[in-house]
N, C-alpha and C positions, 0 to 999 in steps of 0.2 A: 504494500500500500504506500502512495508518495505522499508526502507531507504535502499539506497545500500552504502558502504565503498569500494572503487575501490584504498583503498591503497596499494601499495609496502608490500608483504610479502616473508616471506623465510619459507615455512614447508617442513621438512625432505627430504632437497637436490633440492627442486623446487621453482623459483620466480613466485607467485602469485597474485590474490590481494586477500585481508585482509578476503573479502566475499565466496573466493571461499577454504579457510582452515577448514577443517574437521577431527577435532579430535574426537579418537573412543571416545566409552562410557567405554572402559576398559580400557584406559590408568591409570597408577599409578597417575600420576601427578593431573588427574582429582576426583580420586576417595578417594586416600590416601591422596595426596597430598604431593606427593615422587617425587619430583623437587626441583631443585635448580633455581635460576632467576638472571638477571645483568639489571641495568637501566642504562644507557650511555648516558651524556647530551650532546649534539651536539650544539654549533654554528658558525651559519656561512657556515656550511658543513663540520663544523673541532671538532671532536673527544674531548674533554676536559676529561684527564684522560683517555684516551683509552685503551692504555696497562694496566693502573693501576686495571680498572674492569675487564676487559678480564683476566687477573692473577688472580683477585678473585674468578672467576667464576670457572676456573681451580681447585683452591683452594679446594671452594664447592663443584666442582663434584667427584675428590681423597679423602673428607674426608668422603664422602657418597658411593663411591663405583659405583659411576656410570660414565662408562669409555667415556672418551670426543671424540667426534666424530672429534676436529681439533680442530691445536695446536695454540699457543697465537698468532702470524702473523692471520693465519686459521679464527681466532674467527671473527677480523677488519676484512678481508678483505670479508669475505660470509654476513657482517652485510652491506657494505659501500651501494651496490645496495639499499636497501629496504628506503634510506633515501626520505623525501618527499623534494618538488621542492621547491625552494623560500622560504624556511622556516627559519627566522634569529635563531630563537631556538625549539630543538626538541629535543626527549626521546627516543633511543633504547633500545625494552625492548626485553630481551632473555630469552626465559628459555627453561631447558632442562629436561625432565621425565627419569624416568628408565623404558618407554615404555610401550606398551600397549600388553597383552595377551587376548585370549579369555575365561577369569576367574579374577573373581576375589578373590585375597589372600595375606597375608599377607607375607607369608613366601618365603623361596628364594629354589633352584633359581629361574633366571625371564629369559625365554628362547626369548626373543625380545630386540632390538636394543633398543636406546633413539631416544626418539621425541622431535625435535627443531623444537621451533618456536619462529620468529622475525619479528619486524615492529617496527613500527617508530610510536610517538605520537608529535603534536604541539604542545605548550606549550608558555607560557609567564613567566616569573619571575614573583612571587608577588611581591619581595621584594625589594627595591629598595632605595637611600639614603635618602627618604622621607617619610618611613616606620615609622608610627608611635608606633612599640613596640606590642606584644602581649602579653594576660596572660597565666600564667602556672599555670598548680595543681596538687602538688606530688599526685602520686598515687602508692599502692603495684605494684610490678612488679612480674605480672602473666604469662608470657609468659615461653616458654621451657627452657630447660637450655643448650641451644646448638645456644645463642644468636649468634655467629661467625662469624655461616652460614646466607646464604641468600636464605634461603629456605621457601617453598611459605607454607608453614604452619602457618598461621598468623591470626590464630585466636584469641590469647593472646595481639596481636596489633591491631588489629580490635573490640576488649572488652573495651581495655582505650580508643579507640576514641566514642565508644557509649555510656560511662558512660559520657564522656563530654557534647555528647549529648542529653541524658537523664536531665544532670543537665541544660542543658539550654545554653551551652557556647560551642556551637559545631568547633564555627572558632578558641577555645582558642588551648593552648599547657598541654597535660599530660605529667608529670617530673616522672621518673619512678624511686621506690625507691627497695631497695634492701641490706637486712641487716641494715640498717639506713644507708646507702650509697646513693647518688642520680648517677644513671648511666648512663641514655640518655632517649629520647621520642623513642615513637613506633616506629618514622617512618626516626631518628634524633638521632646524637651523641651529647653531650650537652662541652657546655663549660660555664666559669664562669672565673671572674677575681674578682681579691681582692687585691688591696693598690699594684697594676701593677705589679699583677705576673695571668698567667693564670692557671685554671686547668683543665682539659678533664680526666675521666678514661682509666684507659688502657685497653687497647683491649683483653685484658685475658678472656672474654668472653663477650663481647659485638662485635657487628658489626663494624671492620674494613671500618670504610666510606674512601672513594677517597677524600673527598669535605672534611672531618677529616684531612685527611695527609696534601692534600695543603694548606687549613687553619696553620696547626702546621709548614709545609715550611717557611709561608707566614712570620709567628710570630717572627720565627728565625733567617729571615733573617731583621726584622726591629728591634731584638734586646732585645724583649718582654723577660721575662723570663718565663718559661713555665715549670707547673709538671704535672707529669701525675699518677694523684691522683683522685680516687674518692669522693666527698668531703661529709663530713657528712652534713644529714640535719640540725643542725645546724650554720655551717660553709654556707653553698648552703646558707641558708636564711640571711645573713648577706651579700652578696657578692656586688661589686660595678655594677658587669653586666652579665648578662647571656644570651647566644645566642645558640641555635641549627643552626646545618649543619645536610646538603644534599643536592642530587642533581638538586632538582625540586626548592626549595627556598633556595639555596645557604646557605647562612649566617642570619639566624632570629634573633631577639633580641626580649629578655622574658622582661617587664617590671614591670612584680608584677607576687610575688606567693604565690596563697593561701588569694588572697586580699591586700596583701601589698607589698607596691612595692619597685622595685629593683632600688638600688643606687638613683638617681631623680627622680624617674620614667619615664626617658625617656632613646631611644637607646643612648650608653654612646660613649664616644672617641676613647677607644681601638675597638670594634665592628666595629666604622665610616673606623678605619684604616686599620681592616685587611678586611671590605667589599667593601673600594676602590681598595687594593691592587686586590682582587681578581678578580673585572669587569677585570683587566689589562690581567688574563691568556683567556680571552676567544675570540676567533677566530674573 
C-alpha cells in the first residue's frame, strides 16, 4: 500500500496536492538539472525573509536565462496558498526548470515554457540555545564555480556530505576550502569570530544566504564589528567561534575542527547573541 501526501501544491499555474504532481521524464530540470530553486522559512504563517529569497530567485532565473513566469509580489503571493495548516514552522520550496520538450538535449533553443513547482515542508529547528556545538572538517571545495546561484545541480554538495559519511560522522559539518581560503559548508555560509570582530566571505561567489544578511543586520546593529573576508585556514583554525547559517538550522555553532576544538569548545557569547537576536525576527 503507498502512503499518500495530500499536501498543498502549486504545478505550473494549478493548486494540487503534492500526490497528484507529474512531472515529465523530459523536463530539463529533471534530466540536466537546469533549474534554479528558493527555500523560504515560514513561521507562524509569516514569511521570514520573503522578498529577500523571492529577489534571489529572480536573480537565479536572469542569470541563467530562464524567463520568470511572475514578478517579486507574483512569486509570495502564488506561494502563500500551498502553506500547511497549524504548522508553527515550515519550508517553501520552489523551483523553477527551463521546461520540458519531447527530447532530450543539451543545446538551445528550448521551445517550452518553465515548470514551477511548490509546496511547503514541516520542519522543526535543531538548533536551539541548548545546542551543544557541532564538529566541522575542512574539506576541498568541489562543487561548480557558479556557487551564487541556487541551482539544483548539487552534486559537489551532496559529495562533502557522503564523504562525512563515509568517515563515520554523518551529523558533523564539512568546512569547504578553496584556494587555502575557508568559504562556507555545502548547504551553509560560514562565519567565524576572533578577539570580537566577525568574518563571513563575501558573496563574490558563494551563495548569497537571506539567514547570511540578517545575521550581518543582526551584528551591526549590536555593534559587533564585522569583515567580510574569507579567512585563511590558518587564521579559521585559530578562531574564538564558528557558526554556519541557513535556513533550516538558522544559526549552528562549529565546536572543533579537524578534532580540535574551537575557542572552549563550546557555542561561544557572540553566537548566544546574535542567535537570540534572531529567535526575535520570527513571526
Amino acid at each position: 500500500m503507498t502512503n499518500k501526501n495530500n499536501s498543498p501544491a502549486f504545478f505550473n499555474g494549478n493548486y494540487m496536492t503534492i500526490d497528484q504532481v507529474a512531472i515529465s521524464p523530459f523536463d530539463r530540470g529533471f534530466l540536466l538539472g537546469d533549474s534554479i530553486y528558493e527555500v523560504i522559512p515560514v513561521y507562524n504563517g509569516t514569511m521570514l525573509g520573503g522578498e529577500k529569497h523571492c529577489q534571489r530567485l529572480l536573480h537565479g532565473l536572469h542569470a541563467v536565462g530562464i524567463e520568470s513566469p511572475y514578478t517579486l509580489d507574483g512569486w509570495q503571493d502564488v506561494a502563500a496558498p500551498v502553506l500547511l495548516e497549524g504548522q508553527a514552522a515550515q519550508l517553501i520550496y520552489i523551483q523553477v526548470t527551463r521546461g520540458a520538450e519531447q527530447v532530450r538535449k543539451h543545446r538551445f533553443p528550448i521551445a517550452a515554457p518553465p515548470t514551477v513547482l511548490i509546496f511547503s515542508i514541516a520542519f522543526s529547528p535543531s538548533v536551539s540555545e541548548l545546542y551543544p556545538g557541532c564538529a566541522g572538517h575542512l574539506q576541498e571545495d568541489l562543487r561548480w564555480q557558479r556557487c551564487s546561484l541556487k541551482s539544483t545541480s548539487l552534486m559537489g554538495n551532496v559529495l562533502a556530505y557522503q564523504q562525512l559519511y563515509s568517515d563515520g560522522v554523518a551529523n558533523d559539518e564539512a568546512l569547504l576550502v578553496r584556494n587555502d581560503r575557508v568559504v562556507e559548508a555545502p548547504s551553509s555560509n560560514l562565519f567565524m569570530a576572533k578577539d570580537g570582530v566577525i568574518f563571513t566571505p563575501p558573496i563574490d561567489n558563494i551563495l548569497p544566504g537571506v539567514t547570511r544578511a540578517l545575521v550581518i543586520d543582526i551584528a551591526e546593529d549590536l555593534g559587533i564589528n564585522m569583515r567580510e573576508e574569507a579567512p585563511s585556514i590558518e587564521l579559521f583554525k585559530s578562531a574564538d567561534e564558528v557558526w554556519v547559517t541557513n535556513s533550516m538550522e538558522e544559526l549552528k555553532p562549529i565546536i572543533s575542527i579537524d578534532g580540535r576544538p574551537v575557542g572552549e569548545g563550546v557555542p561561544g557569547e557572540i553566537w548566544r547573541q546574535l542567535f537570540e537576536s534572531f529567535q526575535t525576527l520570527k513571526g
